[in-house]
C-alpha positions as semicolon CSV with decimal commas, in nm:
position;residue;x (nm);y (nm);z (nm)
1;X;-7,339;0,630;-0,786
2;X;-7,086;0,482;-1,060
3;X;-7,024;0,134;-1,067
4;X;-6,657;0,175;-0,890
5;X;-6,879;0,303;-0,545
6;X;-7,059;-0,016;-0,581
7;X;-6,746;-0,207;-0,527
8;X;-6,604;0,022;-0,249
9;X;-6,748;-0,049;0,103
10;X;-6,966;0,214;0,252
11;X;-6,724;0,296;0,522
12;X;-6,449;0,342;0,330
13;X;-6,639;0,523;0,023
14;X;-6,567;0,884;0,194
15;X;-6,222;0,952;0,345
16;X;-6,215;1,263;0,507
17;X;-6,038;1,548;0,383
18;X;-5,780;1,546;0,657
19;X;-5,744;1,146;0,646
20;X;-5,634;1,173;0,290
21;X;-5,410;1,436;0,330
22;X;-5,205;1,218;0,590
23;X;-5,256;0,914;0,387
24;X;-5,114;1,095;0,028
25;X;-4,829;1,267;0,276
26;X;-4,691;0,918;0,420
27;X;-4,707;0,802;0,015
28;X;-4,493;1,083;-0,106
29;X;-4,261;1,047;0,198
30;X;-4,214;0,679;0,160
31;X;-4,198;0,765;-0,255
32;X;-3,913;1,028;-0,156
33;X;-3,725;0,769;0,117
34;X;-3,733;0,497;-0,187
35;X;-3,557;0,733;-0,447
36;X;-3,325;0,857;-0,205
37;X;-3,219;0,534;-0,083
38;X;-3,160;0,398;-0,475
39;X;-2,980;0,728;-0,590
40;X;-2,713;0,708;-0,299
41;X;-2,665;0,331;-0,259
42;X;-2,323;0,318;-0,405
43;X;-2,210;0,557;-0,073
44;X;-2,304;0,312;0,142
45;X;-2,353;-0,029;0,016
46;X;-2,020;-0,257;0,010
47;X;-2,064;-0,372;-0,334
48;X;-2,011;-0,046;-0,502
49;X;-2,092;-0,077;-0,883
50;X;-1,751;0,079;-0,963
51;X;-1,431;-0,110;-0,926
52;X;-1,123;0,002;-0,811
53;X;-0,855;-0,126;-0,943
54;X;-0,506;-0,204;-0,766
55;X;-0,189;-0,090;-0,885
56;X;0,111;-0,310;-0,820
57;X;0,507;-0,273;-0,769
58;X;0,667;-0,566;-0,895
59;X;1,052;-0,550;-0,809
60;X;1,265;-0,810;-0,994
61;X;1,557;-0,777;-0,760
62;X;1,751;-0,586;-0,528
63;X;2,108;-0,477;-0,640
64;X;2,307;-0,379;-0,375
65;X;2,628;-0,187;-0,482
66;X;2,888;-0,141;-0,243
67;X;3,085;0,192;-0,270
68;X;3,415;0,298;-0,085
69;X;3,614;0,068;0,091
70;X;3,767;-0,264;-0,110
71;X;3,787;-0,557;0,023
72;X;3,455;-0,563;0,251
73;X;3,196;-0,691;0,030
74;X;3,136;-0,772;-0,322
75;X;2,808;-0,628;-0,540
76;X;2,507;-0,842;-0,503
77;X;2,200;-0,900;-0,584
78;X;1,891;-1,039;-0,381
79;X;1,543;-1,109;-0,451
80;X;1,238;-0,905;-0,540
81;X;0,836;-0,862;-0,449
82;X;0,532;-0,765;-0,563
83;X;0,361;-0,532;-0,347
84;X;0,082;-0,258;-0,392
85;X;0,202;0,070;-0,503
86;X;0,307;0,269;-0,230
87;X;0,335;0,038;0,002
88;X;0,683;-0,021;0,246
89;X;0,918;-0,298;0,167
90;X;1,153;-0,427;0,423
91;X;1,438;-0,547;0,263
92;X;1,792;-0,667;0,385
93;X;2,097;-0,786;0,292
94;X;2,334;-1,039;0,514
95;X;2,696;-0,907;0,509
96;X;2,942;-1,151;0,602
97;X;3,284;-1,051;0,637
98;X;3,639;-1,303;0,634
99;X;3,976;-1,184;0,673
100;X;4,212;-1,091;0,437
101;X;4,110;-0,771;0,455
102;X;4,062;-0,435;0,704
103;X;3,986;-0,536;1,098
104;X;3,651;-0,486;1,007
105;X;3,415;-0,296;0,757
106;X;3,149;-0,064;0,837
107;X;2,815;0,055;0,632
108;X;2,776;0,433;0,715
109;X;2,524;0,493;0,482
110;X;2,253;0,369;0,222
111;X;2,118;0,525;-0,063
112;X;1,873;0,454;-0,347
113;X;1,912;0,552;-0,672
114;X;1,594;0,379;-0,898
115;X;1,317;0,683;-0,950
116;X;1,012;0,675;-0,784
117;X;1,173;0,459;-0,440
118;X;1,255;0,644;-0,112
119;X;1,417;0,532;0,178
120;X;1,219;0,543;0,507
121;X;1,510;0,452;0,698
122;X;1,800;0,180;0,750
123;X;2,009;0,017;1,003
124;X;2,347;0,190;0,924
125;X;2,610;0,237;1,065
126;X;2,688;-0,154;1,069
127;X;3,028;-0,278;1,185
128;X;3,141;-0,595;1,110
129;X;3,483;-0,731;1,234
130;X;3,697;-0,991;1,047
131;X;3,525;-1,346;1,058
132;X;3,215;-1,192;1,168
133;X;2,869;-1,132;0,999
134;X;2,622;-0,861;1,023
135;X;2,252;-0,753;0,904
136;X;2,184;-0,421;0,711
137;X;1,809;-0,353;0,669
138;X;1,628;-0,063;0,475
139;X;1,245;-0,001;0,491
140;X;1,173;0,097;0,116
141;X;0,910;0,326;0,019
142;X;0,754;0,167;-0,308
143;X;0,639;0,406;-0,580
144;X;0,261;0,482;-0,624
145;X;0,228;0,404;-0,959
146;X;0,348;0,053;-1,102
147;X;0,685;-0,034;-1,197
148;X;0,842;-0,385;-1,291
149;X;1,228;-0,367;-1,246
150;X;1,530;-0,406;-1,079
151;X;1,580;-0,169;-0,731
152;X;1,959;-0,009;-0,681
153;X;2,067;0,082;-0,345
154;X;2,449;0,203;-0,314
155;X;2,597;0,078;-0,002
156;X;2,893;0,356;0,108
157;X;3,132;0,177;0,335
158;X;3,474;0,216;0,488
159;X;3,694;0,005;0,689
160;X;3,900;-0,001;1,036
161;X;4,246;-0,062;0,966
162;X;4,431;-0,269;0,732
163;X;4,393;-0,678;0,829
164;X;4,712;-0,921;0,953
């Protein structure tokens, strides 16, 4: 007997064969379990150790240029956002329309002409009769990539008959 057997209890100085088997199986499953856990705990855990960072659209302005019919509105400008890239941007412009001028004035169309923007859709056609106002809306489709600038949208317009 060595001097390590002294310090073992007799009962537990001979593990049988089977007994150890199980008992080195559950350590090389719960060895395995451990590993796979750490290797793949970026999948699942919420604090991933890589960031992601956010891109960002960053529009200075909206120029709206109106095309077609004179006398309905003027060119202007309105303000910008920042948004994430890719995201939608509802935008809008107030048209407000006094006489001199045609009956009225109607937006048939809206376009955008900056690179990288689409447009999902608008509220055209707008009609807006002498002394009266009207909203035109367009749901912008930002680029996915960044961009700091000025958007352009051409208005195209036309009128309803000359004024008094």
């Amino acid at each position: 007997m060595s001097a390590d057997d002294a310090l073992v209890p007799p009962e537990l100085r001979r593990v049988p064969g089977r007994a150890r088997s199980l008992l080195l199986l559950l350590v090389v499953v719960a060895v395995v379990a451990t590993l796979t856990l750490w290797a793949t705990e970026p999948q699942w855990s919420s604090k991933s150790s890589s960031s992601t960072t956010e891109t960002f659209v960053v529009v200075t302005s909206a120029f709206w240029q109106f095309v077609g019919a004179e006398g309905c509105w003027p060119n202007a400008t309105t303000g910008g956002t920042t948004l994430l890239a890719g995201a939608v941007w509802p935008t809008g412009i107030d048209l407000a329309y006094s006489l001199p001028g045609p009956t009225a004035c109607v937006v048939r169309a809206v376009a955008i002409s900056t690179v990288g923007f689409g447009l999902l859709n608008d509220s055209a056609p707008v009609t807006v009769p002498g002394s009266g106002t009207g909203w035109l809306w367009a749901n912008v489709s930002l680029p996915a990539i960044a961009f700091q600038g000025q958007l352009d949208l051409f208005v195209f317009v036309s009128n309803l008959g000359a004024g008094p």
